[in-house]
VOBA-1610 file (N, C-alpha, C; in pm, whole numbers, padded with zeros to 5 digits, always signed):
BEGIN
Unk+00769-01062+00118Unk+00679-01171+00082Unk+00647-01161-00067Unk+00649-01289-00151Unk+00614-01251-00299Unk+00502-01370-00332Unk+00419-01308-00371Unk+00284-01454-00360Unk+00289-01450-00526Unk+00375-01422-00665Unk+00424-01444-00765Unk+00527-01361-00815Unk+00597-01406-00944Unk+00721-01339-00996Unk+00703-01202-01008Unk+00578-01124-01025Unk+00559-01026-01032Unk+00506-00886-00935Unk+00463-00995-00800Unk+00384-00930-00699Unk+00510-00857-00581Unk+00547-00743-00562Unk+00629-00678-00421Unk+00521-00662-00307Unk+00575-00644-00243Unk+00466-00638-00092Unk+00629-00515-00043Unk+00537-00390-00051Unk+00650-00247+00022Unk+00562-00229+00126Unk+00645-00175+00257Unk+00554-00142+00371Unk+00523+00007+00328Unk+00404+00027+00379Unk+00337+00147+00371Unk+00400+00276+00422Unk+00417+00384+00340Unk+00498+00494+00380Unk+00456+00536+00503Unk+00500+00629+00628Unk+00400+00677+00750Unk+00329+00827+00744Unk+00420+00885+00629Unk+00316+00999+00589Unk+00243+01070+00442Unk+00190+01139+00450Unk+00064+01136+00349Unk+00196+01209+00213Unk+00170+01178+00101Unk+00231+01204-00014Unk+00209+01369-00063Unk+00288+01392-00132Unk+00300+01534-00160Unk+00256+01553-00332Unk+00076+01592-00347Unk+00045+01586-00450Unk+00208+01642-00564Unk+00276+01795-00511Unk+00379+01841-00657Unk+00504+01729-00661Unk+00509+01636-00559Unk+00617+01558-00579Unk+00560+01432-00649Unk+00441+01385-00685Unk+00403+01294-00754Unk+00357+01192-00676Unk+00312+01220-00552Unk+00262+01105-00403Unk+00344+01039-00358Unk+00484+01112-00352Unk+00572+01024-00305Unk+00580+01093-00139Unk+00621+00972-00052Unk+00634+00997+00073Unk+00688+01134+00116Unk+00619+01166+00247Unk+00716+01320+00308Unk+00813+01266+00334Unk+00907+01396+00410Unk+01029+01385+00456Unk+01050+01253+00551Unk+01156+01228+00562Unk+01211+01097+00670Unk+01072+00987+00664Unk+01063+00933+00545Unk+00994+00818+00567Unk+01048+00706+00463Unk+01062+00597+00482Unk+01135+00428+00444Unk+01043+00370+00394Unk+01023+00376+00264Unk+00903+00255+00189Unk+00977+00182+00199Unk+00970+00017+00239Unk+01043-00072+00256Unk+01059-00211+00168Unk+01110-00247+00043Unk+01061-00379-00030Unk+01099-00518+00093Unk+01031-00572+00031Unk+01012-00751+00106Unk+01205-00761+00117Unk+01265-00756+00022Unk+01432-00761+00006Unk+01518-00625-00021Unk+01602-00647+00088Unk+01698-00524+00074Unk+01777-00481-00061Unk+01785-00542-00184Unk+01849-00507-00280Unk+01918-00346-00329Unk+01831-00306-00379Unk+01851-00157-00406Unk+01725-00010-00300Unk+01791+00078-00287Unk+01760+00156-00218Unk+01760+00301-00256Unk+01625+00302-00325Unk+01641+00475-00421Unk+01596+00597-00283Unk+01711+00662-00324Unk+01730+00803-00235Unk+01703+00950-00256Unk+01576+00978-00212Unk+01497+01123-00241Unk+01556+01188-00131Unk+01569+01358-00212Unk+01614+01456-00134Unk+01462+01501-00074Unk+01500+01588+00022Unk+01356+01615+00134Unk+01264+01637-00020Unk+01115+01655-00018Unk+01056+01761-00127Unk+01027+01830-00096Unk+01014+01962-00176Unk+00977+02090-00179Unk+00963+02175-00287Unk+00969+02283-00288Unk+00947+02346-00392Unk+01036+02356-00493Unk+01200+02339-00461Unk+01275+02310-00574Unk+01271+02167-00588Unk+01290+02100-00424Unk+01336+01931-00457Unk+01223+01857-00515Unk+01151+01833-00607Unk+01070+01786-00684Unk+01094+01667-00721Unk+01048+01570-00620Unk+01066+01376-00651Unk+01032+01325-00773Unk+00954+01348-00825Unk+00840+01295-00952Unk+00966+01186-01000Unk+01042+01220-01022Unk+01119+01090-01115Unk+01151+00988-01040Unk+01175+00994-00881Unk+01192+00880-00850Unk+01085+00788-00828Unk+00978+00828-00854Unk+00845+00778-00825Unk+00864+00708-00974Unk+00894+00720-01091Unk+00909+00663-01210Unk+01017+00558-01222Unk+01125+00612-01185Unk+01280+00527-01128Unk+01248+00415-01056Unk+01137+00393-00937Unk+01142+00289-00831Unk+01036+00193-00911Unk+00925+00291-01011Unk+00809+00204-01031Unk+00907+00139-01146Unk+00977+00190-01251Unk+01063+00121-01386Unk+01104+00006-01319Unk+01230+00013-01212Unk+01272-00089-01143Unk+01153-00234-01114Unk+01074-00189-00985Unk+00985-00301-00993Unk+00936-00358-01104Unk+00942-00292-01193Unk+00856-00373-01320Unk+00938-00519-01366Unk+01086-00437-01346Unk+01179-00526-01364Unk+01247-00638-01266Unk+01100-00636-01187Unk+01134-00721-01084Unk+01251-00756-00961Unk+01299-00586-00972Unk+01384-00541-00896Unk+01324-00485-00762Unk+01395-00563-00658Unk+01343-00516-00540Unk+01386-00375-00479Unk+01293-00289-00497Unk+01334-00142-00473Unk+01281-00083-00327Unk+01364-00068-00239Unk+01321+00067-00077Unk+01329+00165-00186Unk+01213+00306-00110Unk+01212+00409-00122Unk+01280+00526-00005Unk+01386+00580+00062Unk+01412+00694+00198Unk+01423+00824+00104Unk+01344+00884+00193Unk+01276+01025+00126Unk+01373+01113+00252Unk+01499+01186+00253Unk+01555+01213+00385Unk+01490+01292+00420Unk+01505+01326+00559Unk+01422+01426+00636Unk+01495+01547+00636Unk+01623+01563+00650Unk+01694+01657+00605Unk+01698+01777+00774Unk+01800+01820+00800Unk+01791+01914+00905Unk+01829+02065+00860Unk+01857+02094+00978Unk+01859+02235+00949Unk+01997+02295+01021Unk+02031+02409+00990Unk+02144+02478+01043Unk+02279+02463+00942Unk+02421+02452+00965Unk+02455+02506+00869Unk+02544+02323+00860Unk+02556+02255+00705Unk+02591+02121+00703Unk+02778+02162+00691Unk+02782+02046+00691Unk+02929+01979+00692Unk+02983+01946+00554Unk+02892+01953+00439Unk+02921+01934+00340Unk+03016+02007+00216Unk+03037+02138+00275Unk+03084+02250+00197Unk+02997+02321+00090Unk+02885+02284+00096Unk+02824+02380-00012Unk+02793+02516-00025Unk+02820+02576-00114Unk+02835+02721-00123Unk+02736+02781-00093Unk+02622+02702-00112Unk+02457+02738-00123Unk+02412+02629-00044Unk+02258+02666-00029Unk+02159+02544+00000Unk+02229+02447+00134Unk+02160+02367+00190Unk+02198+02265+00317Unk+02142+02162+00302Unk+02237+02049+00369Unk+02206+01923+00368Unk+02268+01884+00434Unk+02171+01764+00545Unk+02233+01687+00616Unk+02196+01527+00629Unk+02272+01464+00656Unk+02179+01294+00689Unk+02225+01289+00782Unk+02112+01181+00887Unk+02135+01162+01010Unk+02169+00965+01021Unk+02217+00960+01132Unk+02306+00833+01174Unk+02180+00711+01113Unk+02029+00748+01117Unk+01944+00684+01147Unk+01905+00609+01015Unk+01925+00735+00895Unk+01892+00711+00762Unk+02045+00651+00680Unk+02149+00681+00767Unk+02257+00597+00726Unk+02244+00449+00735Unk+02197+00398+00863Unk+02192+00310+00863Unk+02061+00243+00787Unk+01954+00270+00765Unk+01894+00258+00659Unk+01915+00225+00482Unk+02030+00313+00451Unk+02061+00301+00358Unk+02196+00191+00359Unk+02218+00155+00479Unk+02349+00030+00496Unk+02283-00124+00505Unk+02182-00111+00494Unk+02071-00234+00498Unk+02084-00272+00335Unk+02105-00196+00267Unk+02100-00246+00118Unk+02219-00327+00007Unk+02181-00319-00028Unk+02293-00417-00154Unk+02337-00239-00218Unk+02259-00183-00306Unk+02318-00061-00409Unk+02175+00043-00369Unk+02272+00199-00392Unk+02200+00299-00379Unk+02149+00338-00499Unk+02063+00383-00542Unk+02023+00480-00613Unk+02003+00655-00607Unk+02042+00704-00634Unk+02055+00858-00553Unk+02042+00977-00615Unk+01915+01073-00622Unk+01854+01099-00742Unk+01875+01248-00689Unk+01942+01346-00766Unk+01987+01446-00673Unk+01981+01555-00881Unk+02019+01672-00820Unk+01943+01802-00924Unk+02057+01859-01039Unk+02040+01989-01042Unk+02092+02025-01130Unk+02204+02154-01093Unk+02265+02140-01016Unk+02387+02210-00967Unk+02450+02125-00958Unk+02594+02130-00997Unk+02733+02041-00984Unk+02755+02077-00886Unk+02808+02155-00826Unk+02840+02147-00699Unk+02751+02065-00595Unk+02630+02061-00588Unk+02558+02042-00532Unk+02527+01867-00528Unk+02522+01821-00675Unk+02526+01671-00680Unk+02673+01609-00649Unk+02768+01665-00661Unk+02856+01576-00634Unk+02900+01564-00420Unk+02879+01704-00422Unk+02916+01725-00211Unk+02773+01655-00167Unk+02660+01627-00210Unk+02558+01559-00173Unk+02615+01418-00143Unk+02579+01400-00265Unk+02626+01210-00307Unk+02801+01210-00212Unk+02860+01262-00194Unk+03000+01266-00127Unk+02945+01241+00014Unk+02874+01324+00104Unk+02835+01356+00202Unk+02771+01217+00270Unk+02693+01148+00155Unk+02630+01056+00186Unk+02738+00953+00186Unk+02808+00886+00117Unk+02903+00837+00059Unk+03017+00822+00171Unk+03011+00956+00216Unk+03103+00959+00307Unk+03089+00847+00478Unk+02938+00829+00467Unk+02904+00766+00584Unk+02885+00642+00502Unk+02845+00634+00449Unk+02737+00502+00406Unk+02859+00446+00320Unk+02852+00311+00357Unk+03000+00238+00291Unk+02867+00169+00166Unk+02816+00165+00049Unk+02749+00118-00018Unk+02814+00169-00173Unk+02821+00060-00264Unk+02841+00098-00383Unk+02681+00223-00486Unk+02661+00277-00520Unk+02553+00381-00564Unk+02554+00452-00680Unk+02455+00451-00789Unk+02428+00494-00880Unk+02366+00691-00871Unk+02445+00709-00927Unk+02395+00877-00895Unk+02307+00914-01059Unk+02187+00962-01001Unk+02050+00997-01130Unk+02067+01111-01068Unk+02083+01170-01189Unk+02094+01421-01197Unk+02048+01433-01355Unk+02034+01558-01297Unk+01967+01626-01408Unk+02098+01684-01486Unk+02192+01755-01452Unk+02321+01804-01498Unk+02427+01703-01476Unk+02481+01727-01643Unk+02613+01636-01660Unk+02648+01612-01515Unk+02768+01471-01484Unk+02864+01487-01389Unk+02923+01372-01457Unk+03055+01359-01395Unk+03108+01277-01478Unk+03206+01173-01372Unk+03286+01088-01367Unk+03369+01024-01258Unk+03447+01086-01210Unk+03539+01232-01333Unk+03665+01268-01268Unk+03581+01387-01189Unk+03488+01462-01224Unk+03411+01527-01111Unk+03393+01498-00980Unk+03310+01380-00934Unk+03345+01315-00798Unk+03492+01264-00768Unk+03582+01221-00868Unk+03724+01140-00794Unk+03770+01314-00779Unk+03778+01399-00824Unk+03833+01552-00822Unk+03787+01567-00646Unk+03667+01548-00626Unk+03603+01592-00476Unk+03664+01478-00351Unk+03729+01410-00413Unk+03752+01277-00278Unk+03657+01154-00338Unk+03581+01165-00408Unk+03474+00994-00405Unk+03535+00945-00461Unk+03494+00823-00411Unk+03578+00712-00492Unk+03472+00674-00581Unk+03523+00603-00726Unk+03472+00603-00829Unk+03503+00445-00890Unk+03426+00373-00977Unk+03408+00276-01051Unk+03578+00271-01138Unk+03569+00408-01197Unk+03676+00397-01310Unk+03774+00509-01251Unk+03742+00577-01197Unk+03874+00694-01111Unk+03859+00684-00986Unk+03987+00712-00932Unk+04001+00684-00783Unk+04077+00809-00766Unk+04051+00899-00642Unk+04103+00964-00601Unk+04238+00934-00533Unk+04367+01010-00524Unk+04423+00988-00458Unk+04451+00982-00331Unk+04479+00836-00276Unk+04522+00761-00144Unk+04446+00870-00020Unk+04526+00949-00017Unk+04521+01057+00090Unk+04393+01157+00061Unk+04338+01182-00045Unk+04241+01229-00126Unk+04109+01188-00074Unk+04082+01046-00050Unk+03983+00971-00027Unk+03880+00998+00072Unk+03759+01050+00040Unk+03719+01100+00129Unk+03565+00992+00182Unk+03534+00926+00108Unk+03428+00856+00089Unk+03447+00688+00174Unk+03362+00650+00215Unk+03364+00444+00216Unk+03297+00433+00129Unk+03180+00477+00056Unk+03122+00420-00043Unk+03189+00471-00190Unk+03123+00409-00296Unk+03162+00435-00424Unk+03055+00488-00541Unk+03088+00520-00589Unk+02990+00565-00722Unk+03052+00459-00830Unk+02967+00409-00897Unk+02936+00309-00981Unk+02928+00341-01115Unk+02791+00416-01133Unk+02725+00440-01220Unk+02672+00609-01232Unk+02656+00654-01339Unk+02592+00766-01365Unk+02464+00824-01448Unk+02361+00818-01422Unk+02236+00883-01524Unk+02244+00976-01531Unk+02276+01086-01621Unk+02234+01207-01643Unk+02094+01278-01728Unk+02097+01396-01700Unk+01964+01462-01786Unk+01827+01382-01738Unk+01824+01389-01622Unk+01679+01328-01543Unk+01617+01464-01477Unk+01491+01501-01522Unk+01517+01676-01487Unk+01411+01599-01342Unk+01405+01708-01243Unk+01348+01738-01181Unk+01195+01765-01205Unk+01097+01711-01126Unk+00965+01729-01182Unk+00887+01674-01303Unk+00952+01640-01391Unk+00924+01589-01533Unk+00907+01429-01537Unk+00870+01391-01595Unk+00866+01252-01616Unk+01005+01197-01628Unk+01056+01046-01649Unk+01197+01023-01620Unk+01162+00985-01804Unk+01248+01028-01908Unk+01250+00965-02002Unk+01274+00837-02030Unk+01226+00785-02119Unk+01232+00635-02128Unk+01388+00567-02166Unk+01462+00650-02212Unk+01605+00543-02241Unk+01679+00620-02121Unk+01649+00692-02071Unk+01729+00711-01899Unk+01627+00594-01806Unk+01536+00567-01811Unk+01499+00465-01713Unk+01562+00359-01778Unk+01590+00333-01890Unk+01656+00186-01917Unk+01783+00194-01910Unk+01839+00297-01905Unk+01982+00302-01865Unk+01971+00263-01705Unk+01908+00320-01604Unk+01897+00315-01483Unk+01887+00169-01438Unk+01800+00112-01486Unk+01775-00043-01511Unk+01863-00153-01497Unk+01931-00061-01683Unk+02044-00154-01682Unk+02215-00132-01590Unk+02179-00036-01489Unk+02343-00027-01434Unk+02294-00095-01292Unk+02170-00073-01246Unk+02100-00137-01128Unk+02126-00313-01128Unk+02109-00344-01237Unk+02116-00508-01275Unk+02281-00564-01260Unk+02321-00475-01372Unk+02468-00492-01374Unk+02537-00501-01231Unk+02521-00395-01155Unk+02586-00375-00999Unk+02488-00496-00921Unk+02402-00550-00958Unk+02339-00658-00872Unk+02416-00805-00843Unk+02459-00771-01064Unk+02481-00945-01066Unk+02598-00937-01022Unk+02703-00877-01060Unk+02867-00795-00959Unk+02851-00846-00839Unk+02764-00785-00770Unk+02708-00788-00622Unk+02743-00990-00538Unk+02652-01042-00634Unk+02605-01172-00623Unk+02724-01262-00618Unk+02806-01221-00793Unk+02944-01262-00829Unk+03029-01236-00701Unk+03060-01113-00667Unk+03178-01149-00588Unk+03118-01229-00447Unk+03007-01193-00412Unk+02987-01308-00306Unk+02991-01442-00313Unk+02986-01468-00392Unk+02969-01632-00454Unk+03184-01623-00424Unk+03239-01542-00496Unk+03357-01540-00488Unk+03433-01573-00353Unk+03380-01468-00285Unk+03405-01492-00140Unk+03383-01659-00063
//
């Protein structure tokens, strides 16, 4: 519902915010905008996973009158499917489909390479959605097309392919915990817009 150009109406998160993550929703909860457009993606929080920027990322967006969901995953436990050397992660069928409700992902993940690219893969791998990946450490296209994702400007090979969705776009140097700097939120902005009007274009195409 928009009662002016500037007003969102998000449904109310279902649990109480985590003062070190910046009041952003607990685990497994869907702030929802009035329009499915874009869909920014928090890892569980905790003591390393530290949201604060996407709380800056979703508010930059709205300003820009971009309709932004917030899914904060809930994340399980035991040992994932992802290959990571360290650390676990999983998404469930429930938050896939959540994130298949949208036009473009946003997907705001840390500062291990290994770790941001088998994440964003993992997800990627279920979720057929084009997605912008925000990290704190470099990554680059041939990094994910190297892992199987498919990529904007590199494509893995045929048999290689491990993903339905794609990576688009890349923000780097978004630290964890810190405020989001101001020409990384306008970069974020501007690849969010770009993949919108794309979005629009080829449907109109169709």
């Amino acid at each position: 519902m928009m009662f002016d150009r500037d007003t969102q109406v998000v449904d109310c998160r279902c649990g109480m915010g985590l003062g070190k993550g910046g009041g952003l929703a607990q685990r497994g909860t869907l702030s929802e905008a009035g329009r499915s457009d874009v869909v920014a993606i928090a890892m569980s929080p905790g003591q390393r996973h530290i949201t604060k920027p996407v709380c800056e990322i979703t508010y930059g967006m709205r300003k820009e009158n971009i309709q932004v969901s917030v899914l904060v995953l809930y994340s399980g436990t035991g040992i994932p499917e992802s290959g990571m050397r360290t650390g676990a992660f999983v998404i469930s069928p429930k938050e896939i489909a959540q994130i298949e409700m949208h036009k473009l992902a946003v997907i705001h993940l840390g500062n291990i390479k290994d770790h941001v690219v088998k994440k964003a893969r993992e997800i990627l791998s279920q979720a057929d959605i084009p997605a912008i990946v925000v990290s704190q450490i470099p990554v680059d296209f041939e990094d994910f097309a190297e892992a199987g994702v498919k990529t904007r400007l590199v494509m893995p090979r045929d048999e290689d392919i491990r993903t339905k969705g794609i990576v688009m776009d890349m923000v780097n140097g978004v630290t964890r915990g810190d405020s989001c700097p101001r020409d990384k939120l306008n970069l974020i902005v501007k690849y969010v817009k770009s993949n919108l009007d794309q979005f629009e274009h080829n449907k109109g195409v169709v």
